[in-house]
N, C-alpha and C positions, 0 to 999 in steps of 0.2 A: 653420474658415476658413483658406485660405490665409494670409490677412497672418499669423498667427500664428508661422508656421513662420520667419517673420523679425524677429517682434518681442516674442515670447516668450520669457523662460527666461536664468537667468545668461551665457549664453552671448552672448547676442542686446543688450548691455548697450551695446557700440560702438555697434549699430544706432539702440539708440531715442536713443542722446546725440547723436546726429547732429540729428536729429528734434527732440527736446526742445531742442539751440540752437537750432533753425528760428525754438521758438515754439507749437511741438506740445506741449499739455498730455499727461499719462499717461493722461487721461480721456479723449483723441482717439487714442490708440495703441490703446486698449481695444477701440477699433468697428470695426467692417469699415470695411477700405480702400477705397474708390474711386477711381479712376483718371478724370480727368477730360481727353478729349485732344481735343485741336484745332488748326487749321490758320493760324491768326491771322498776317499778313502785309501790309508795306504793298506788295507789288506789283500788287493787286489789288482791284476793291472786294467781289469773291466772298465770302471770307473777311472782311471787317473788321471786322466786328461781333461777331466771335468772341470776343475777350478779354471785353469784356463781357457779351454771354451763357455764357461760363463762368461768369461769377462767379453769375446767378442758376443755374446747375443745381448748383452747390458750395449756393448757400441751400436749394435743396430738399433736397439728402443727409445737410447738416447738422439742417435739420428733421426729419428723419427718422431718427434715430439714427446718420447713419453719418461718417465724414471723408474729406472728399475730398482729393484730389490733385492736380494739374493740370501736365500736360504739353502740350507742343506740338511741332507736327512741321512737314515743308515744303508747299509746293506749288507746283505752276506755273500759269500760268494759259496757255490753249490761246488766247484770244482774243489776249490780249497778244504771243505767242510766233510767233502763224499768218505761215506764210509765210516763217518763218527757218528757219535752224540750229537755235533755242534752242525750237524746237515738238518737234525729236526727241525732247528729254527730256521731255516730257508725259506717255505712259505708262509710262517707265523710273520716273517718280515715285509711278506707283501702287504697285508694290514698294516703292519706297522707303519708302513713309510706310505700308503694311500693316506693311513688317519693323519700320519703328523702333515703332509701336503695339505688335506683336506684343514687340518684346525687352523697352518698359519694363514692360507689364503682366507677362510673364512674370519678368520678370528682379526686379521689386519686389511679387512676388505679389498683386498687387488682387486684390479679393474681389470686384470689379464694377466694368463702367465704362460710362462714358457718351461716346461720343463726338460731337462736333460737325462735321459736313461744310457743305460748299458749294461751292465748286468742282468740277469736271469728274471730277478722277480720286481725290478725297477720298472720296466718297463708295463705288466698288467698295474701294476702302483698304480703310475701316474696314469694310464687308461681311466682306472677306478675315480683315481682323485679327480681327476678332470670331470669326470661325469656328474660327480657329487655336486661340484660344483657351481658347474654348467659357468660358467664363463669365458669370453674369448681367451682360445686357448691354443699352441701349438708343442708337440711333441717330438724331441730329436734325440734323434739315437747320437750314442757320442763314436760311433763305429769300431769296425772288426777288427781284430788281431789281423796280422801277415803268418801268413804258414812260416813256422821252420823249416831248416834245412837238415837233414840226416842220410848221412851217405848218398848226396846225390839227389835225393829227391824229397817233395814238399810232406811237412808233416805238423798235425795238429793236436793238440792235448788229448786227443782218441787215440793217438797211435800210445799216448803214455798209457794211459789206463790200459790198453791191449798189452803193451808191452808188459807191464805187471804182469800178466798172465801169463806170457809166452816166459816170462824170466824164472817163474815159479816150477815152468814145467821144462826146464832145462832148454826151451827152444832159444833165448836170449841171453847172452854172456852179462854179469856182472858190468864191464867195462862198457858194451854197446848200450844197455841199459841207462846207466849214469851218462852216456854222453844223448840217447836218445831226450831223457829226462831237462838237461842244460840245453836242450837247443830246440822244444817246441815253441817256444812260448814267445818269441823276439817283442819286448816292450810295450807300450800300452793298447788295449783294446778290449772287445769281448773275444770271446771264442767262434774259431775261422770258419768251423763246418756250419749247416745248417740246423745247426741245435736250438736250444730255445734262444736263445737272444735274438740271434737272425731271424728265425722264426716268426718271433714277434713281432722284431722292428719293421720287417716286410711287411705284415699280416697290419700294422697300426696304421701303415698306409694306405692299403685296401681298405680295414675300416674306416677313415677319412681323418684321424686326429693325426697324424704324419703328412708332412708335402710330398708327394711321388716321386721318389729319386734321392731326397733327403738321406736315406738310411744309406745309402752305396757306400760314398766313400769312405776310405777304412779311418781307422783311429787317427792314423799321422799323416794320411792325407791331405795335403791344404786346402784341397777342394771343402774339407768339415767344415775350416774356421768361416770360410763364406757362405757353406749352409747355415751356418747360427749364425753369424750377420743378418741375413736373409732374415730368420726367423724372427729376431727381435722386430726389423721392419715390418714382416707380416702381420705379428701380435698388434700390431698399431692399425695396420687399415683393418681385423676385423671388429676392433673397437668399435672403429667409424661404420661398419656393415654389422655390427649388432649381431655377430656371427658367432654361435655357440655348442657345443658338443648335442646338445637336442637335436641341431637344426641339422646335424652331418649324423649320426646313432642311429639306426632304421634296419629293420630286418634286413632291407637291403645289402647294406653294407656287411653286415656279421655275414650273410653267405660269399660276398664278396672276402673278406677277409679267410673265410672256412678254406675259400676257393684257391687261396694265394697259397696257403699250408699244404695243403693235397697236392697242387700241381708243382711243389718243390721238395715233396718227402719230409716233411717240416715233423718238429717237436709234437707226442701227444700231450705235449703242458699247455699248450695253444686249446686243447680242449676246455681243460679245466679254464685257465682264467677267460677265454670269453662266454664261458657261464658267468661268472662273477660278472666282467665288465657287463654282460648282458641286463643281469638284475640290477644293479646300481643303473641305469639308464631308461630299467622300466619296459625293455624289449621281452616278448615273450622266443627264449631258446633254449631248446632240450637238447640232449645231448642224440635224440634220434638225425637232427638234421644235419652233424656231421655226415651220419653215414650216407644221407641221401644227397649231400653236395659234394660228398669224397666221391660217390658211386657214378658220378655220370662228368669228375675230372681228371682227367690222364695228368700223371706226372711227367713234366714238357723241360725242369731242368735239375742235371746233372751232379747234385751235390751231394758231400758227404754228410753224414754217415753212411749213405748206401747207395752214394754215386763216386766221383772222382773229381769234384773241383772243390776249392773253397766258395768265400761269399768277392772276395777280392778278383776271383776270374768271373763271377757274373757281374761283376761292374763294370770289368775291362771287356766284357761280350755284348754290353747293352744295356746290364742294369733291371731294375723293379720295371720300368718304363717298359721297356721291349715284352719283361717278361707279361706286364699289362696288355700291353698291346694285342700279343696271339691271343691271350684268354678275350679280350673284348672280339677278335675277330670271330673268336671261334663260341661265341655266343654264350659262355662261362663263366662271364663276369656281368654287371648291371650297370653298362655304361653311365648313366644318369645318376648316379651315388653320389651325394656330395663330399668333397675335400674339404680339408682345413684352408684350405688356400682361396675356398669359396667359387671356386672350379668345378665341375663335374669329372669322375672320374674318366673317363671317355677326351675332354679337353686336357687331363694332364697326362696322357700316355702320347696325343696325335703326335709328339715331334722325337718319339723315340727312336734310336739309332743304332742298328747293327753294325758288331764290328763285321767284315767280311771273313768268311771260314772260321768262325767262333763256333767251339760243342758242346758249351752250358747249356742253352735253352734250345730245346728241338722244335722242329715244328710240332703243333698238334696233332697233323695227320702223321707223325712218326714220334709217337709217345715212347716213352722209356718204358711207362706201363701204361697200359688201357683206361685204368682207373687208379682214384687218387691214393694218398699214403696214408689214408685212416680210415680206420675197418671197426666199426661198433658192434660188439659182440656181447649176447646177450643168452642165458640157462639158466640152468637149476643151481650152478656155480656164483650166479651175476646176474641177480633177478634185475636189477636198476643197471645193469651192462658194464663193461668194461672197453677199455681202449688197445686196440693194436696198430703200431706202422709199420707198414710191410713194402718201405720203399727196400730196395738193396739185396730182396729176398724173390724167391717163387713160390718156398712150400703152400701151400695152401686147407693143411689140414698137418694132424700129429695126436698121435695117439700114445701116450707112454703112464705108467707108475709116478703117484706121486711120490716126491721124496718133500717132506713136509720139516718146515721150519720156523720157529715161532720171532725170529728177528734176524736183522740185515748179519748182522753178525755172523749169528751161526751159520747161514748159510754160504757165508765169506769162506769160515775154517772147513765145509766139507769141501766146496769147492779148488780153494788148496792145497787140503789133504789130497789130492786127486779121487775125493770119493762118489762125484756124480758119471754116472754113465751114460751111454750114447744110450737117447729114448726115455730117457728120464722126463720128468716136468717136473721143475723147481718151483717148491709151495713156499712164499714166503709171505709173511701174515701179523696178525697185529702192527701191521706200520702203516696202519692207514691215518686219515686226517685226525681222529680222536686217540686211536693206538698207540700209536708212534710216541706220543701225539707230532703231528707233523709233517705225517706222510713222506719221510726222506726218498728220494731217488736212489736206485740199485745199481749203479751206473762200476762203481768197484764189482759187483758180483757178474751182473751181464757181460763186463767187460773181460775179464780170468775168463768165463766161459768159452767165450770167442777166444783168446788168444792161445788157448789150449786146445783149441781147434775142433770144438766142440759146439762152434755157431750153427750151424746146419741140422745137429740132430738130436741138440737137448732144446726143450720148451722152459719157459718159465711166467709164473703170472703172480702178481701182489696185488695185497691192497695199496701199495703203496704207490708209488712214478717212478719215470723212467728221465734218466736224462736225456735229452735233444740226443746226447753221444749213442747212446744204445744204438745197434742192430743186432738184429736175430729176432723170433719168434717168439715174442715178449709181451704179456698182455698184465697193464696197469690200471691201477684207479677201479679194481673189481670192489664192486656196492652190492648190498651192501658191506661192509669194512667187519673181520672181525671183531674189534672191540664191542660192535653193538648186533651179535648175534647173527653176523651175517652167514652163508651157506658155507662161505671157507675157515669159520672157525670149526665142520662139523670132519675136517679131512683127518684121514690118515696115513700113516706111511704104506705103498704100493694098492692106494684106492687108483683106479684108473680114467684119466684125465683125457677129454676129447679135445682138441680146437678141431673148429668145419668155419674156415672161413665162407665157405662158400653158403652156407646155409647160417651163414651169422650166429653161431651158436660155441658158446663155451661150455661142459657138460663133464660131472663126475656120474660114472656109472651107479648109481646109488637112486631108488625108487623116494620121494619127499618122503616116503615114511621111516624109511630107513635115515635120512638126513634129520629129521624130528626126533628121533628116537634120539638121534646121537646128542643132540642140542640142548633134550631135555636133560643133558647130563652136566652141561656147560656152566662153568662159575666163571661171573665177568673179574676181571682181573685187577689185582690193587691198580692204580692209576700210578705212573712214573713219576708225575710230579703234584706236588701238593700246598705250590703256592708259587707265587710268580707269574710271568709272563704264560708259559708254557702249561700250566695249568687255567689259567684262563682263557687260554686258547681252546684246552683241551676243551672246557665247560661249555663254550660256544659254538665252536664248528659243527656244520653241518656235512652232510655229504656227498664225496665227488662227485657224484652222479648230478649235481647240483653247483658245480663251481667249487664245494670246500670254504663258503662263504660262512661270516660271522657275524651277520646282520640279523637281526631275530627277525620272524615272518609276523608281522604287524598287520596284515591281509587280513 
């Protein structure tokens, strides 16, 4: 075992006194180490429940012969942040909180760990960190918000953000506002639609580092506190099975994972990090095999953004399990994949269970759509491609004017101003991974769009992301990025902008010579930041097209 190598041996004598003042018997020094890490924070209700379910996955590890450990790391929260400054740091945190997992495990030899996610960029974290690490490892989501209530019926931090826009444009009274505002959010969890958290936490099951079914229950569920029981005991048998994220990490899996996001209308931030997860693990995955695993998966449940349940009615419908189950029947997923649970996936969906007359999950032969919710689209706009989900929608093409804008910002005040028109495409730029720096989500500006009833027949595309909350006709992550000369720093206001989903193509009316000409005019722009975190970031990241990772190509 690893912890030995630090807590073994005359030598190692400072080490264990340290431990034993703790309060660490010699009889807890003896057992494999587990490292217990999580995100626990009051800026958020994502995370809050975290301290406390560490302490029941510490009772399972201790039940189970082993001692736990417990660290904690940061996070942001992307809802809290959307629409500022302080949204840059969002994915700059998912490095963060991979490297600080990645130093203490390494740096204090755990012999296994558990980690705890719930927020947005927690959960590719710990994916990352665990793979660095490669040791026995399991990953739990700390679960979903409960929908609000408003006037009568369920609602989720998307109806906020919409409401914003409908309040702007006279459709929403001050009064209804403030009380829609107090009452999405009921107490700890992540966010209830199928945005990126759900997204993920489903998707980390598919990949094999999550138990199957783990992720369902919601935050204050009690069913959670016995999922992290469960888990600390698991962390201990796959000690004993020598069972580690290599041995579960396989193309397999990542199209298994693609599979689970498409057939749910899931997050395009699922794109981006399992790039990332993907290279830290040593899998070769490009961002074409999205399209080609989205293209042959129909979306089979019902959720919002651009359906009508939360994640809490797919649990009370059957859960991850069920919705495993139709995709293995229907030949979509790679039964044989392995779990963290050291299961195949095929063995942890057989005892899945339909409630009777549940409308989350449909059959396959009665898809909601034909094919999945992510559509890689690739021009003279987005020579390395861009991302669209087009669960919630039908248009399949749009042709309009740009109206070009050089930050989230500005594009926030035309939008309020009531100054974008039906048929427009909303250009907004320099927010990509270097730009930004940090690629913030548009989720404030998407969302006005929509509420101002303008979802249907304005377009919009960034270098920047989308929150999990978007819908409408939104195309993110376009590579390359302006900051580094990509084809969207060459637009301008009423150039004419194609989407053709059908022909996978994002396209500005403009001949490459006419885009060169304009480029050759182009001065890169002071950098935003010029020391710190965010400047370091800026210096390293690569691009989306690529994960948005900051690991230098040592190849």
């Amino acid at each position: 075992m690893k912890s030995r190598t630090i807590l073994e041996g005359r030598d190692r004598a400072a080490a264990r006194s340290y431990l034993l003042g703790m309060g660490y018997s010699r009889e807890d020094l003896a057992k494999p180490i587990v490292g217990v890490a999580h995100s626990w924070i009051e800026t958020m209700p994502c995370n809050f429940n975290h301290r406390h379910l560490a302490e029941r996955v510490k009772e399972g590890i201790r039940e189970a012969g082993g001692t736990p450990m417990e660290l904690n790391t940061v996070a942001i929260s992307d809802g809290v942040t959307m629409g500022t400054q302080g949204m840059k740091t969002s994915l700059v945190s998912r490095e963060v909180i991979a490297d600080s997992i990645e130093l203490v495990g390494r740096g204090h030899m755990f012999d296994a760990i558990v980690t705890l996610v719930g927020c947005d960029k927690t959960l590719p974290a710990a994916a990352i960190a665990h793979a660095r690490l490669d040791i026995p490892s399991a990953i739990v989501y700390s679960g979903s918000i409960g929908p609000g209530r408003f006037k009568g019926r369920d609602v989720t931090i998307q109806d906020v953000f919409e409401g914003a826009g409908a309040n702007a444009a006279g459709k929403m009274s001050d009064e209804d506002f403030m009380e829609l505002e107090a009452s999405a959010c009921p107490r700890s969890g992540a966010c209830g639609g199928q945005f990126t958290a759900n997204t993920m936490a489903l998707a980390l099951q598919f990949l094999g580092l999550s138990p199957i079914g783990s992720a369902d229950p919601a935050a204050l569920d009690g069913r959670k506190d016995r999922v992290c029981t469960e888990a600390g005991r698991l962390v201990m048998r796959l000690i004993e099975q020598d069972l580690k994220p290599s041995d579960v990490l396989t193309k397999e899996s990542f199209e298994n994972a693609i599979a689970s996001v498409a057939a749910t209308g899931g997050s395009t931030n699922a794109v981006l990090h399992f790039l990332a997860i993907a290279r830290e693990a040593g899998i070769e995955l490009d961002i074409d095999d999205f399209d080609r695993v989205s293209a042959k998966t129909p979306i089979i449940a019902d959720l919002k953004p651009g359906g009508r349940f939360v994640a809490i009615d797919m649990d009370r419908a059957g859960g991850s399990k069920l919705l495993g189950k139709r995709m293995l029947e229907a030949g979509l997923v790679h039964g044989g994949a392995l779990n963290a649970t050291g299961r195949t996936l095929a063995e942890e969906v057989e005892d899945a269970e339909e409630t009777p007359g549940q409308e989350v999950i449909v059959p396959v032969e009665r898809p909601l759509r034909k094919t999945g919710g992510l559509v890689i689209l690739k021009g003279n706009l987005a020579p390395e491609g861009c991302v669209i989900k087009v669960a919630g929608y039908t248009r399949d093409a749009h042709t309009g004017p740009a109206r070009v804008f050089d930050s989230e910002e500005e594009a926030m005040e035309a939008v309020q101003s009531r100054k974008i028109e039906s048929g427009d495409v909303v250009v907004i730029r320099y927010e990509g991974p270097k730009g930004g720096p940090g690629m913030r989500e548009m989720l404030g500006v998407t969302s006005a769009i929509v509420g101002q009833g303008l979802g249907e027949t304005v377009a919009l595309l960034t270098d920047g992301r989308f929150s999990g909350a978007t819908r409408g006709l939104m195309a993110g992550h376009v590579a390359p990025e302006a900051a580094v000369r990509g084809p969207i720093a060459a637009l301008r206001d009423g150039d004419t902008i194609t989407f053709d989903l059908t022909n996978r193509s994002l396209s500005v009316d403009l001949t490459e010579e006419e885009i060169e000409a304009r480029l050759a005019d182009w001065t890169e722009p002071d950098p935003p930041f010029r020391s710190g975190v965010m400047s370091k970031y800026a210096a390293l990241v690569g691009s989306a097209s690529e994960g948005a990772v900051t690991n230098p190509d040592l190849t």
